[in-house]
N, C-alpha and C positions, 0 to 999 in steps of 0.2 A: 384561557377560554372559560366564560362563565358557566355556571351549570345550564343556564335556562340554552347558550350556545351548545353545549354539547348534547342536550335532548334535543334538540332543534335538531343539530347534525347529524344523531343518532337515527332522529325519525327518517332524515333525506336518506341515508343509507340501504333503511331497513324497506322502506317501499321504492327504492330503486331494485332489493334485494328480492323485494316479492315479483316485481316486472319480469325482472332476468330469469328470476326461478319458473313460474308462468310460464315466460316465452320458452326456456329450457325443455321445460316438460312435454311441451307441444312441440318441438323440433326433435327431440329424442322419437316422441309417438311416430313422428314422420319419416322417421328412418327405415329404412329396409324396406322392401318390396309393395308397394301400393297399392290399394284395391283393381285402378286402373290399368295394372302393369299384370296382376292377376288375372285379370279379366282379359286383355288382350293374350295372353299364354291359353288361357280356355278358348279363345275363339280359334285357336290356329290349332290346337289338339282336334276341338271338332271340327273344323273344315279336315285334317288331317283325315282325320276317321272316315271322315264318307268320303272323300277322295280313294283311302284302300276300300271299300265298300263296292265303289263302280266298276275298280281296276279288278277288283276279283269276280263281280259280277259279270265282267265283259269279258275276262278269259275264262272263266266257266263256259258261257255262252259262246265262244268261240270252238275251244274243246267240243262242244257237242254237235255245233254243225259240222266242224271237221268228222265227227265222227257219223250223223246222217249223212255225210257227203260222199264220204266212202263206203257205205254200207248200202248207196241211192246209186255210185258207181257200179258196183259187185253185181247188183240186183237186174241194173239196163244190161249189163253184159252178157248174161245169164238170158235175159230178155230176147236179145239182139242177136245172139248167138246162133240160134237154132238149134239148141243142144235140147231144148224144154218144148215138144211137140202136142204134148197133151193139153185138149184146150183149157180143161178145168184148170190144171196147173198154170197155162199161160194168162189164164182169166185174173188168177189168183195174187199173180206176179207183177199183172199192170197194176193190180187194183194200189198193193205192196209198193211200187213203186211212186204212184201218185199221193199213198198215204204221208211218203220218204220226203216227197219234195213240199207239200204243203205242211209239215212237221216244222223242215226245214227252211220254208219263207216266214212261219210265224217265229222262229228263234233269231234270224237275220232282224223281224221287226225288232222284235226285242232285244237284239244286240244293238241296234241305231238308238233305241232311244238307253242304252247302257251308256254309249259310247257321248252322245249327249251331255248327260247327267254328270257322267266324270269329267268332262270339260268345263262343264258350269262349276261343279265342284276344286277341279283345280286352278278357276279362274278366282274364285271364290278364296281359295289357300291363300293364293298371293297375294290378294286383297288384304288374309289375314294378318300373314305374314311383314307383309309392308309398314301396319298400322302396328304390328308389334316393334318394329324396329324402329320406326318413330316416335314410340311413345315410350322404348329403353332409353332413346335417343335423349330423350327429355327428362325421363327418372335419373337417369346418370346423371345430369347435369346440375336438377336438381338436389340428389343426396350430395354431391362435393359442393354447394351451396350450404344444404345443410352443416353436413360435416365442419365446415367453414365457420358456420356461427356457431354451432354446439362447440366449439376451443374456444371463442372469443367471451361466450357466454361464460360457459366455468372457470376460463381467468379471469373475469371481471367478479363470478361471485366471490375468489376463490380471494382476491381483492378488498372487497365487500366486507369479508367474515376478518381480517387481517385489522381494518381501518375501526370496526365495531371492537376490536379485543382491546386495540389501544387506546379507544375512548372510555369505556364502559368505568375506568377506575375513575375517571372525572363525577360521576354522575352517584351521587348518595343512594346507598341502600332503598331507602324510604321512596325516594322521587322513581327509582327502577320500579321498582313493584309495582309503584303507579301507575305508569309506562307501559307496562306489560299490562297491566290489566284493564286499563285501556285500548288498548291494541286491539286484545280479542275482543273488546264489546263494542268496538268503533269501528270496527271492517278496517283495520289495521292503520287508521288516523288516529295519534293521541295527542300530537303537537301541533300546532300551526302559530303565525304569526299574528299579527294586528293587521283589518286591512281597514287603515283609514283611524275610526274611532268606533269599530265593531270586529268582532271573532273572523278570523279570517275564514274559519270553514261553517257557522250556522248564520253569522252575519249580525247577531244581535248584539246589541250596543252595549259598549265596554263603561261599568260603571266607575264614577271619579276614583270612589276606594280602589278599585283592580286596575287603575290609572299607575294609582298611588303606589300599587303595592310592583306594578310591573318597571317601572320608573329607577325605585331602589331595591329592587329585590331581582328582579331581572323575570322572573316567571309568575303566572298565577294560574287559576283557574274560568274556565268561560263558566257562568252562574247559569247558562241556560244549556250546552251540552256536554259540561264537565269535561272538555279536552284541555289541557294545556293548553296556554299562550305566554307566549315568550319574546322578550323583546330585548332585539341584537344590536 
């Protein structure tokens, strides 16, 4: 293999190797639990939350008409009984008892629209719930997708870094240095081909000299973006 072939090959390597590494980095970031997967977890905590919210609101409210209910029981008895003959007292005792049951029709309101509320609310759950299991449904399917290309990827770099160890002795001190320090100031282009009778990557026309020189030399330089050219 010539030199200008093995920078050639070197370059194909090294930005297949920037791809892979790229794609890696962003499939790694995408691993593990997802904004979307988080966010469906928070929406089934909060429907959660106010579901116990109405269930405690509505036995509260339950408990306590039970408890005017009997205490609006004791009172009609008492009432009814004939045992309380004094009018004042019996005045005192209707009045008592119709305070018990209007006390007791505004808590019943207020227990329907409890009871309401937590319906909505645990209809609301399942909604949540649902859309969480469909979108685990899809995060799982997704990270063993991922999983699946992050192996394939770090064998192919691992690949990569194997085929570059065994070229690198091909390729002179002087023309590496090059190589590399073109790399960094070329957004990682520092070789390319002829395309036609111009630089394969700025497109300007290859002079008869760098004709001449690529012909029996095998590589030269583009006069107008200093990358390699090389010819196989």
């Amino acid at each position: 293999m010539t030199e200008g072939a093995a920078l050639y090959r070197l370059q194909c390597l090294d930005s297949e190797g920037d791809l892979k590494q790229s794609r890696l980095t962003d499939v790694r970031a995408a691993l593990g639990e997802s904004e979307g997967l988080r966010q469906a977890h928070r929406a089934v905590e909060s429907a959660q939350a106010l579901v116990r919210k109405w269930k405690s609101r509505q036995q509260d409210l339950e408990l306590k008409i039970q408890g005017l209910a009997d205490k609006t029981s004791r009172s009609e008895q008492r009432l009814y009984s004939g045992v309380v003959t004094n009018p004042k007292e019996l005045t005192d005792l209707q009045a008592e008892v119709a305070s018990l049951r209007r006390r007791r029709h505004k808590l019943e309101d207020d227990l329907l629209e409890a009871m309401i509320e937590r319906e909505e609310a645990e209809d609301a759950q399942a909604q949540a719930q649902q859309h969480l299991d469909e979108t685990r449904t899809s995060w799982s399917a997704q990270q063993a997708d991922l999983m699946a290309e992050q192996e394939v990827l770090e064998k192919r770099l691992e690949e990569i870094e194997q085929a570059r160890t065994e070229l690198l002795p091909s390729i002179g001190a002087d023309d590496l240095e090059t190589y590399k320090s073109l790399r960094r100031r070329k957004g990682g282009l520092a070789v390319t081909q002829m395309n036609g009778d111009a630089c394969g990557v700025c497109g300007m026309a290859v002079s008869p000299n760098l004709k001449w020189q690529l012909r029996h030399e095998g590589l030269g330089t583009c006069s107008n973006c200093e990358r390699i050219i090389v010819r196989l």
